[in-house]
C-alpha positions in Angstrom: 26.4 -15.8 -2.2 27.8 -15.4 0.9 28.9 -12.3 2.4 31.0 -11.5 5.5 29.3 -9.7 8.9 28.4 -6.2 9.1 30.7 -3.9 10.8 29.4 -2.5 14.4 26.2 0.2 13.5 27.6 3.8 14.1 25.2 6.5 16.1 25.7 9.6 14.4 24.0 13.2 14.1 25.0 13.7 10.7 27.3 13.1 7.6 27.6 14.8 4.6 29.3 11.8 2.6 25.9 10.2 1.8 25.4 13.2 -0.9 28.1 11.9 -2.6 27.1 8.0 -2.5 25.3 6.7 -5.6 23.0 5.1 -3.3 22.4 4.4 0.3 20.2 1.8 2.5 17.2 3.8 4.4 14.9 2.4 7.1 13.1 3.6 9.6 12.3 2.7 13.7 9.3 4.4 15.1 6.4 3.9 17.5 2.4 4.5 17.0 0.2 2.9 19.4 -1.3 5.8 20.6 -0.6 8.7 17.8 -1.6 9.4 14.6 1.8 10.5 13.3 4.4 8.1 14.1 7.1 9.2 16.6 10.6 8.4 14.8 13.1 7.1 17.2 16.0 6.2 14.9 16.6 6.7 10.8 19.3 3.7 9.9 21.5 4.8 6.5 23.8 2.3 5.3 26.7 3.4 2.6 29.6 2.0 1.0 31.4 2.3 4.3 29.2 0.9 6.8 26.2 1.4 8.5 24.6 4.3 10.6 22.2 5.2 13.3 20.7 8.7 13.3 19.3 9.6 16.5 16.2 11.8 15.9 15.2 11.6 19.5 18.7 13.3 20.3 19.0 15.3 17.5 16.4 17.4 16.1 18.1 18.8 13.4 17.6 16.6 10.1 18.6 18.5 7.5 21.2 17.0 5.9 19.6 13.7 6.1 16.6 15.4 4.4 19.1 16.6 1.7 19.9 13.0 1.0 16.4 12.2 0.3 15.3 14.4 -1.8 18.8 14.2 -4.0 18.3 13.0 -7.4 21.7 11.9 -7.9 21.3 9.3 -5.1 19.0 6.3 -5.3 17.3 5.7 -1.8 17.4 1.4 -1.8 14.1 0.7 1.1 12.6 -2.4 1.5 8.8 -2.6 1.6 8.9 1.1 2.8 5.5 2.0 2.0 5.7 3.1 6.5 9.0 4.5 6.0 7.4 6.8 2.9 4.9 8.1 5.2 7.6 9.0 8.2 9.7 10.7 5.9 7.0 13.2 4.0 5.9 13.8 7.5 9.3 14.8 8.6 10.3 16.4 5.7 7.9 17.4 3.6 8.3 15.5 0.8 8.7 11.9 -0.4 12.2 10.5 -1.9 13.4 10.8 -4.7 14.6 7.9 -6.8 14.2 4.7 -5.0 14.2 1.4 -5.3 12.1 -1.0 -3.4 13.6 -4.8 -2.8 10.4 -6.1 -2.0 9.4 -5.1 -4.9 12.1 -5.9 -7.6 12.5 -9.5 -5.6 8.5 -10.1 -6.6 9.6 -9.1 -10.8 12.8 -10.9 -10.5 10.4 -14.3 -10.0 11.3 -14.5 -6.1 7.5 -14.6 -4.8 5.5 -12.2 -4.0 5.7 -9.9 -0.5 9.1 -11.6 0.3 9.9 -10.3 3.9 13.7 -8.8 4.8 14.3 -11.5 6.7 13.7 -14.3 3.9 15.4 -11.9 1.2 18.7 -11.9 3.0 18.4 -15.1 3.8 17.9 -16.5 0.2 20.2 -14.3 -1.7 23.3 -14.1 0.7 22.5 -17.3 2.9 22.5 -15.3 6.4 19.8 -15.5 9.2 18.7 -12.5 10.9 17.2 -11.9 14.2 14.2 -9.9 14.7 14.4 -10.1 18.5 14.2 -6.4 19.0 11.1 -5.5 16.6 9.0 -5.0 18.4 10.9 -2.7 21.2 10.4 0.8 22.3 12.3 2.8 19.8 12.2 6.0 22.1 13.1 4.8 25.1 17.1 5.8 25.8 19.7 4.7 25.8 19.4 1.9 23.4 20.2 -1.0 24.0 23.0 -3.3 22.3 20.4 -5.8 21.0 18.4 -2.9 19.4 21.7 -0.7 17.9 22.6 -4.6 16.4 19.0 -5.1 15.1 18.5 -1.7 13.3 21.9 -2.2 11.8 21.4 -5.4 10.5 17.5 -3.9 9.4 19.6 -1.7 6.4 23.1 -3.7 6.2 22.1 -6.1 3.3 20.2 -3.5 1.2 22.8 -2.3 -0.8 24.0 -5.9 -1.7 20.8 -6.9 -2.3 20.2 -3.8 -4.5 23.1 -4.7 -6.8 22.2 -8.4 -7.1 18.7 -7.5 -7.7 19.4 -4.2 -10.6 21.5 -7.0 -12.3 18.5 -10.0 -12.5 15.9 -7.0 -13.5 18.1 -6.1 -16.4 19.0 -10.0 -17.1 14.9 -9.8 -17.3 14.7 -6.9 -19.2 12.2 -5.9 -16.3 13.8 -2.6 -15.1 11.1 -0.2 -16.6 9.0 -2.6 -14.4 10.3 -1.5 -11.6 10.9 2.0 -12.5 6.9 2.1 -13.1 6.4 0.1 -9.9 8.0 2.0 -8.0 6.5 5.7 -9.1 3.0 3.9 -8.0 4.7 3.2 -4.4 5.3 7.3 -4.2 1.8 8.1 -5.6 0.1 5.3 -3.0 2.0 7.0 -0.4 0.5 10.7 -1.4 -2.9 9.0 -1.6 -2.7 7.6 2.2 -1.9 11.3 3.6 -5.2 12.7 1.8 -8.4 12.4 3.6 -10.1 9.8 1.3 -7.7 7.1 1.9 -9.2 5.7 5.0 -12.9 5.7 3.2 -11.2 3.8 0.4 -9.6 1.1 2.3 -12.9 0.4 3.9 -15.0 -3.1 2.3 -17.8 -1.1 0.8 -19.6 -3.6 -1.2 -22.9 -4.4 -0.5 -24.0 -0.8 0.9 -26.1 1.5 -1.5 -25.3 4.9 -3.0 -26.4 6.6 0.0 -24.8 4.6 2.4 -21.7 5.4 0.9 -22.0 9.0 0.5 -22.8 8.6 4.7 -19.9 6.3 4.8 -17.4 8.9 2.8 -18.4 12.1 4.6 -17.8 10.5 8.1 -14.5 8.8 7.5 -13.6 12.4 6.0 -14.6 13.5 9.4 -12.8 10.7 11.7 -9.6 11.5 9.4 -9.7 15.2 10.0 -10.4 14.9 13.9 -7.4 12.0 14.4 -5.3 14.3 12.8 -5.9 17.3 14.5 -5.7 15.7 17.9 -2.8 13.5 16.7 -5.1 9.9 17.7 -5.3 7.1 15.7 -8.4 7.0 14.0 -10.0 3.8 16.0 -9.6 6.3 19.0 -11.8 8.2 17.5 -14.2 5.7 16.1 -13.3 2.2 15.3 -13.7 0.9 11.3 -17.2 -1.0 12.3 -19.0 1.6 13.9 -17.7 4.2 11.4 -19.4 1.0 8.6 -22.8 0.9 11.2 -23.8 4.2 10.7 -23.4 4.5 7.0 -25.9 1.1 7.4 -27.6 2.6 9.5 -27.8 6.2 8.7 -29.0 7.1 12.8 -31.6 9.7 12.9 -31.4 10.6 16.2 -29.3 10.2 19.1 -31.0 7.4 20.5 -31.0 5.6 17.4 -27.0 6.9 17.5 -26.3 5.5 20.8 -27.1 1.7 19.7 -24.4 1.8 17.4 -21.5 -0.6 18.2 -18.8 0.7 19.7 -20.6 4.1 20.5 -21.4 4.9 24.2 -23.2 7.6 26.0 -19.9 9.9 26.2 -19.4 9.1 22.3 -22.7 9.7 21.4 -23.4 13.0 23.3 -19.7 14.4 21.8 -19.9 13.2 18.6 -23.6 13.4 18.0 -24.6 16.6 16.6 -21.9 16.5 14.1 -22.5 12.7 13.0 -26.4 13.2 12.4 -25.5 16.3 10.6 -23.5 14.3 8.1 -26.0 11.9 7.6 -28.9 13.9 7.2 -26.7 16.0 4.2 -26.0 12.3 2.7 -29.3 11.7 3.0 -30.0 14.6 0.6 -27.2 14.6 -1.6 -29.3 14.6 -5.4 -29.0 11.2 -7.4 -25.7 12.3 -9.6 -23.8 13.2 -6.7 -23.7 9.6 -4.5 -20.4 7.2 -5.2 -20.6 4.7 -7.4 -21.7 1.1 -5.8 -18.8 -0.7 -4.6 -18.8 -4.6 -5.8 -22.3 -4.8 -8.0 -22.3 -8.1 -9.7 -23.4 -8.4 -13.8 -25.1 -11.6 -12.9 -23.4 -14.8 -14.1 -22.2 -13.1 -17.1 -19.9 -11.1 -14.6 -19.0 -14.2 -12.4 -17.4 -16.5 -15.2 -16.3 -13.5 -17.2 -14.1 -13.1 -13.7 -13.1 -16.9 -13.9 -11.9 -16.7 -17.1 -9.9 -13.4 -16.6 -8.4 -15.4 -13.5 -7.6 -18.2 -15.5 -6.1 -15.9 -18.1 -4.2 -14.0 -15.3 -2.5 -17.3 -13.7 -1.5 -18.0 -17.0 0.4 -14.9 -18.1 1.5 -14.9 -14.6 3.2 -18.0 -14.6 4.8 -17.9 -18.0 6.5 -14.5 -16.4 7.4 -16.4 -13.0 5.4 -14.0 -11.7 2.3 -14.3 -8.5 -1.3 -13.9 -10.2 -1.8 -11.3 -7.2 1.2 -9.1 -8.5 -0.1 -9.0 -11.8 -3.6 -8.1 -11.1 -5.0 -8.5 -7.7 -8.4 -10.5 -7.1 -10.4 -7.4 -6.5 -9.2 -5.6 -9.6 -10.0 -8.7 -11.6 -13.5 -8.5 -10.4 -14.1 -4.8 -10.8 -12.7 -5.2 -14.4 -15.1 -8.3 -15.5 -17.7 -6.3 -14.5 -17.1 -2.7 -15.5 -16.3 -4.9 -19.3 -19.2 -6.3 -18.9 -21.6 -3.4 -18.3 -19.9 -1.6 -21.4 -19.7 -4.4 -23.6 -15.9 -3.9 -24.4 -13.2 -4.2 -22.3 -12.2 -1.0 -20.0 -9.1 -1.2 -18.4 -8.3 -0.5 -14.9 -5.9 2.1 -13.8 -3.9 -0.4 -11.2 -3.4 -2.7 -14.5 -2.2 0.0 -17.0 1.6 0.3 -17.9 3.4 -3.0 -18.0 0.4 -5.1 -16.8 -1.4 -3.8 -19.4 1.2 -4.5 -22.3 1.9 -8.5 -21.2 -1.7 -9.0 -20.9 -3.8 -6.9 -23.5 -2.2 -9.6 -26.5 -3.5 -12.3 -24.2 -6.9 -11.1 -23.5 -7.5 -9.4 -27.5 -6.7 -13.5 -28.9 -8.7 -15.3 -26.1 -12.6 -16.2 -26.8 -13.6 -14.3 -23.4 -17.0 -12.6 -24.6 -17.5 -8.5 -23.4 -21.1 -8.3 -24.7 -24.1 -9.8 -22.2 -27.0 -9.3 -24.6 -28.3 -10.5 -27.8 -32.0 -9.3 -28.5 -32.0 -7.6 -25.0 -31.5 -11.3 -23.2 -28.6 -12.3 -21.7 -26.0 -14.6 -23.2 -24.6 -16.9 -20.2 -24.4 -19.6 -22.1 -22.2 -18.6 -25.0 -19.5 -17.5 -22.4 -16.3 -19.9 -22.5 -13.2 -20.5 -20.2 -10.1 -19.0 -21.8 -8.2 -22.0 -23.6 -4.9 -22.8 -21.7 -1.8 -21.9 -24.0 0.5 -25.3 -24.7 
């Protein structure tokens, strides 16, 4: 499908129209290098009519753009706006309401998975964009010509794309899908403001249940310091050394000061407070230290996982579908595993919903064995690939 140009992107303060759109394009340009919270330089809306800069360095009063965004009646089309999310509940206050992610619905409609703007447009309405201007200072003013073209262009093609897309998930039957798929974007957004989310995102296998309790109490720590000085969290301390203490667990400040990426300024500010939280994780009773991250069953666990993969690419395939998008290698291994150790299978939360329904019949019929022990030894051998569908 080919579609004509664009009209010229309009910079505006406000307009009240897009309440009465059924849906408009949202995107975002901003800048955090050195901050924390992102510093929003422009808020693109496209409509029916054309598209549109909002000027948020200029104007400070975004009221009846927030209006739009938290309007029921109007769906907010994004593409992989999981940034754009963030930006807006820090501006506003509150996430939007009914939206619809391309990214998202291209990856159900069979399209790939993680299918950038650029590579959306150009597939589904054979036009080549420019990112020339990407990477540009989005608060510096005035703006230039190549930047008002590029952030126009960045939300001109999501309503189009939006129709073409509604239309192949219902061809699919896959709209509940997205509907489903969606509500977990919104909820992963919520998770990234709270304080845990950085400790999550950390690679935690390998350290013990008192590392990790060291490990969660400083990242709480780093997360409510960046915040409160509006830094980016590696300004305060970087991911490694935050991972070398809980290793560590530093008893004293000498022992502090030999951690990477700590120096003598670091260690004499940050000290007391650092060997504080260690020494409490250090006596936090049994039943209160996180779960181990990444605990292997043995080989039990490790082909139980390669036959769930196997089963996983199947499914996947038969629905045209990325084996990551329906359950992502880390989930797989956490669920072989967790099975395992029960000795019936336990289903993750990322993998309820529709994941769950496509893949439960699949899993129930296949000869994938849950139980370890016979006799209190463990079966390895009697475990069996899954057998590949005709």
């Amino acid at each position: 499908m080919r579609l004509p140009p664009p009209p010229t992107p309009e910079v505006v303060d406000r307009d009240d129209r897009w309440l009465r759109e059924p849906a408009v394009g949202l995107d975002t340009e901003f800048v955090r290098e050195r901050t924390f919270y992102p510093r929003l330089g422009l808020i693109q809306v496209a409509d029916s009519s054309g598209c549109y800069l909002v000027d948020t360095v200029a104007v400070r009063d975004q009221s009846p753009l927030a209006e739009v965004v938290r309007a029921p009646t109007v769906t907010k089309v994004f593409h992989s706006p999981s940034e754009d999310l963030e930006i807006f509940h820090h501006a506003f206050g509150f996430a939007p309401e009914r939206m619809f992610d391309c990214q998202v619905a291209a990856t159900l409609c069979g399209m790939g998975g993680s299918l950038g703007y650029v590579h959306l447009v150009s597939r589904l309405f054979e036009v080549e964009l420019a990112k020339g201007a990407q990477r540009s200072n989005w608060l510096r003013r005035p703006l230039s010509e190549e930047q008002v073209l590029y952030a126009g262009l960045d939300v001109a093609y999501l309503l189009p794309a939006h129709e073409v897309l509604q239309a192949k998930l219902g061809d699919l039957g896959r709209e509940a899908w997205a509907e489903e798929e969606f509500g977990r974007l919104l909820r992963a957004c919520e998770l990234r403001l709270g304080p845990e989310w950085s400790y999550g995102r950390l690679r935690r296998s390998g350290l013990s249940g008192r590392q990790l309790a060291a490990l969660r109490a400083v990242c709480e720590w780093r997360e409510e310091r960046a915040r409160r000085r509006d830094l980016p969290r590696g300004f305060v301390l970087k991911d490694e050394t935050v991972l070398d203490i809980a290793r560590r667990l530093p008893r004293n400040g000498r022992e502090l000061a030999s951690m990477r990426g700590i120096g003598p300024k670091q260690a004499r500010r940050y000290g007391p407070a650092l060997r504080e939280l260690v020494r409490r994780a250090a006596s936090l009773p049994e039943n209160e230290l996180p779960e181990r991250v990444g605990r292997s069953g043995g080989r039990s666990s490790v082909r139980l996982a390669e036959g769930l993969r196997e089963l996983v690419a199947r499914v996947a395939g038969d629905l045209e579908l990325p084996s990551e998008a329906l359950v992502p290698r880390r989930v797989l291994e956490a669920w072989a595993v967790r099975s395992l150790s029960r000795g019936e299978w336990v289903w993750p939360a990322e993998i309820e919903g529709w994941r769950r329904s496509v893949l439960e019949p699949e899993v129930m019929r296949s000869d994938l064995p849950v139980r370890e022990t016979s006799g209190g030894r463990r079966r390895d051998r009697g475990v069996r690939r899954v057998r590949r569908g005709k």
